[in-house]
N, C-alpha and C positions, 0 to 999 in steps of 0.2 A: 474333601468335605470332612469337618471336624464331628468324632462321631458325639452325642448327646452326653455321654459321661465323662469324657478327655478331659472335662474341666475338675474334675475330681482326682485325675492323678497330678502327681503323684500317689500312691497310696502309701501307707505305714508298711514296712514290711509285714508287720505282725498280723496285722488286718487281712492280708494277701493271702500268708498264712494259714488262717481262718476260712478264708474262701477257698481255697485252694481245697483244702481238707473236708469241706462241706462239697464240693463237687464229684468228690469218689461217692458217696454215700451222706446219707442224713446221720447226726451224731449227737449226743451227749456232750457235756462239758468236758468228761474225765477224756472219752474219747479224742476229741478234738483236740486236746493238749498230746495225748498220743501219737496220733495222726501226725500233728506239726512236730512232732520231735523226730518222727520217722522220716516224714520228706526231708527237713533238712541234716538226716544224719546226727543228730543229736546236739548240734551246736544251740540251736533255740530251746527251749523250754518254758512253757506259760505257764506261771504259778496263778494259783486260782486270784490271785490279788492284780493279777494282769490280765486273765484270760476273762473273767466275768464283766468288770467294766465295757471290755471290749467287745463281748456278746452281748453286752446292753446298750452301747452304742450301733454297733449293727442292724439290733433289732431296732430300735429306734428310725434308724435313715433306711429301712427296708429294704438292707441287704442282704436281710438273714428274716426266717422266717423260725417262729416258737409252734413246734406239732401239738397237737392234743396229749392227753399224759398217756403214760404207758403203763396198760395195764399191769404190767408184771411187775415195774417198780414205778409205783406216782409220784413220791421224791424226784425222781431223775427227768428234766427237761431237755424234750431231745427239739435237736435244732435241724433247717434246711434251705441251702444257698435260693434264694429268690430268685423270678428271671432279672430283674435290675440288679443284683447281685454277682451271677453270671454275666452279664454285660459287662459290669465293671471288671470282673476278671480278667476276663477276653480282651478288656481295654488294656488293662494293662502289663498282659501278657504280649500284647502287641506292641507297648511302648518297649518294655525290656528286652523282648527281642529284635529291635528294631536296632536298641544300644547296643548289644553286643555283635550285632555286624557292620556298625560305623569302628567299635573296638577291633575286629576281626578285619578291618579296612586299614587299619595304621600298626597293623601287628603285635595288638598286644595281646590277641587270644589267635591260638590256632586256628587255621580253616579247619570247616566244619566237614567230617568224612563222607562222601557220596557210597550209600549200596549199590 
């Protein structure tokens, strides 16, 4: 049975991203761009001209939620994965690795090592 967000993956890398980095912890704009440069080893980078659109589209389709301000700095808008949000993760953490073991079926990626 198809689960209720399937029809929304694909997702954008970047978006995944986003999610992904909101599921350690609630974060910040600056952070968040942190966060995703970290996961992926520094290949990605959101410049604020990529990274804000994309938190305003999140916020929008309520996959991302906006915290109350923060006392210490009320400038800085901290954000936090949704549960609709996390589903979509989990959806599509589920389709990608889903690919890479039809990939790992035809040998283009190593099997995966057993502890």
């Amino acid at each position: 049975m198809p689960n209720d967000v399937d029809s929304l993956l694909p997702l954008n890398p970047r978006a995944f991203y986003v999610l992904l980095s909101l599921a350690e912890d609630d974060r910040h704009g600056y952070a968040i761009a942190k966060a995703v440069e970290s996961i992926t080893g520094g290949s990605v980078r959101l410049t604020p001209g990529t990274l804000y659109p994309l938190v305003h589209q999140l916020l929008t389709d309520r996959w991302i939620l906006e915290l109350p301000e923060d006392a210490a700095d009320p400038r800085r808008r901290r954000y936090r994965l949704s549960a609709l949000g996390k589903r979509i993760a989990q959806a599509e953490a589920r389709r990608l690795d889903a690919l890479v073991r039809v990939a790992r079926s035809f040998d283009l990626l190593p099997s995966a090592t057993r502890a």
